[in-house]
C-alpha positions, 0 to 999 in steps of 0.5 A: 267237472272233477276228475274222477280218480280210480286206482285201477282198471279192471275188465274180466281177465284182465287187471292195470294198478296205477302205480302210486309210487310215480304220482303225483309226477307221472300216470303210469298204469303197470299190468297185473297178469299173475299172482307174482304181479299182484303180490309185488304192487301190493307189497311195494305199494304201487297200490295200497290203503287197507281196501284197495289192497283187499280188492287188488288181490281178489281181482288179481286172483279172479284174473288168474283163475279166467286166464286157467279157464278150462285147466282145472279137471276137478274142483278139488284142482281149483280148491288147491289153486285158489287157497295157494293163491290166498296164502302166498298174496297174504304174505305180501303186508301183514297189518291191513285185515282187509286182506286177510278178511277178503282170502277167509270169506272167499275161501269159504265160499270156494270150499262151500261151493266145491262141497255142494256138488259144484265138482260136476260143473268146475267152470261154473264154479270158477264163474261164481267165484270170479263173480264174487270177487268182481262184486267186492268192487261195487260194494266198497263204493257203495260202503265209502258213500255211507260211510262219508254220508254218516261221518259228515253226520257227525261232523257237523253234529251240533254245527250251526245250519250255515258252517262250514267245517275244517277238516285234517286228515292224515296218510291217504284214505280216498278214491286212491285208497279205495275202490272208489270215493274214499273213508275218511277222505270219503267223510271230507268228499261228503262235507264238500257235496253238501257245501260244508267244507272250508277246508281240508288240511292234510299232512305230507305223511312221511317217509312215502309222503301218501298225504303229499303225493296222493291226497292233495292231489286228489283234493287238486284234481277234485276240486276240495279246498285244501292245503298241505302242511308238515307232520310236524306242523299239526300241534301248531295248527291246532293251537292258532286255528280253528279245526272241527275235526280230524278224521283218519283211516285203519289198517285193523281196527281191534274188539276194543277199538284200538285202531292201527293207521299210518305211522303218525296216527297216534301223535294226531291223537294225543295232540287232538285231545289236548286241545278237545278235537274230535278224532273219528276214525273212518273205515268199513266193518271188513276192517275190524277185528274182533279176534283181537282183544286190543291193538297190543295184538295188532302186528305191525309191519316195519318196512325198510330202512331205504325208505327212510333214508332216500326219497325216490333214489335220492340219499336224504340221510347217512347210509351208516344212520340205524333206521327203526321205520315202522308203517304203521302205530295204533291209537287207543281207543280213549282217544278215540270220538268215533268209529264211521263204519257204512253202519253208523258212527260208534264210540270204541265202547259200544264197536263190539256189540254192534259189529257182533249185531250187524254181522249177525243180521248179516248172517240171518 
């Protein structure tokens, strides 16, 4: 049997990353004990992908506020505490939503309970809250399973009853991305349990290399036909061979469906509309903001050159060489086949209305 990969390790009080930078080399689990060691594994990507950075940080929260059991003397102690927590752990990456949806729905939820008379008993307060933050890890699993269940729906999609689908992906979106099972490596995981995947290509995603390092092995390790090719190499790939799709994560997803993913995202785009390949972008509603009219209004994060010019210490170019390394690029939505959510598979024109249906009956 595959083994079941799992980016972190988390019992009541007590929270391990694995450090994603070591992989695929070395399994080495680093202790979140404090706000201070979420906020650096978050930052310097020993964990990363838009949800698990959402979940890393509620968790490394609710371990802070099990390791201050009984100092808070009134709720308004805890109130403080939680919404300082938030604000310093949102510092840490500024493009993913996820991270910033996870500190406004949880500081709702703390400032509700403080307001309904939770002041008389502040550690069941602290319990409800630690609850809630707990409870994000089963719902993420459970939203990937749609969302790989509806993107391997749309895939296949007029496909004969007995094809096999070839996939691309780009980055990294799956079990190590996630809490557990993946987005669009999600869609690819349900193509392969339905015996409908041939293969999957993923992209070496430079400069951290997350599509070499992390998700060929996630496809080695779980047994996914797979095989890793150049950035540069997706153009040619598409021209001398047969891809039924490429599939792609979000870090935001704007009203429009402007969507903010790995650096590189957009040139898959472009190229997969050259040659009429369906690009679906795959990624939970927490992800999408429609704050934001269009991906102009989308921040993206630019990371340090160092990350550039040297791979794990090692000098790859001149240290006088400029450098512009930004994380992250947006797709416009007119390149755009579909967005999978955990609800259903939308063209960008119609996301809106939907998301604004959903959350609404959410709500209700």
């Amino acid at each position: 049997m595959a083994k079941a990969l799992v980016p972190l390790k988390y019992t009541r009080g007590h929270l391990e990353v694995l450090n994603q930078l070591l992989l695929p080399q070395d399994e080495v689990w680093d202790d979140v004990t404090c706000l201070e060691d979420g906020w650096q594994a978050i930052r310097h990507m020993k964990v990363r992908g838009a949800p698990a950075i959402a979940i890393v940080a509620a968790l490394t929260v609710a371990v802070e506020l099990e390791n201050r059991r009984g100092t808070f003397a009134t709720a308004d102690d805890l109130v403080k505490f939680v919404k300082h927590a938030w604000s310093h752990l949102c510092t840490s990456r500024p493009t993913a939503v996820n991270l910033f949806r996870a500190a406004d729905d949880l500081l709702k939820l703390t400032e509700k309970l403080a307001s309904a008379g939770e002041e008389q008993d502040v550690q069941h307060m602290l319990s409800v809250l630690v609850e809630a933050m707990e409870a994000m890890l089963e719902k993420d699993i459970a939203d990937n399973k749609a969302i790989g269940r509806w993107g391997a729906e749309a895939v296949l999609s007029g496909a004969a009853a007995d094809s096999k689908a070839v996939m691309v992906t780009h980055c990294n979106t799956g079990s190590l991305a996630t809490a557990g099972y993946g987005t669009a490596l999600g869609v690819v995981r349900a193509l392969h349990e339905q015996g409908r995947l041939e293969r999957c290509y993923c992209t070496e995603t430079r400069p951290y290399l997350q599509g070499a390092r992390l998700t060929a092995y996630e496809l080695t390790v779980e047994d996914m036909p797979g095989t890793l090719i150049p950035d540069s190499a997706v153009a040619s790939l598409m021209s001398t061979r047969h891809v039924s799709a490429i599939v792609v994560g979000a870090d935001r997803v704007a009203a429009n469906g402007d969507t903010a993913n790995k650096i590189g995202t957009y040139q898959l785009a472009v190229v997969a509309r050259h040659h009429g390949v369906k690009f679906y972008v795959a990624a939970p509603l927490t992800t999408i903001d429609l704050s934001l009219v269009s991906g102009k209004d989308i921040i993206i994060e630019e990371r340090p050159p160092s990350e550039l010019k040297a791979i794990r210490g090692q000098p790859i170019a001149p240290d006088a060489i400029d450098c512009w390394n930004p994380a992250f690029d947006v797709t416009t939505a007119d390149l755009i086949t579909g967005i999978v959510t955990e609800h259903g598979v939308f063209a960008p024109a119609d996301l809106q209305a939907n998301v604004k249906r959903i959350r609404s009956q959410s709500l209700s």
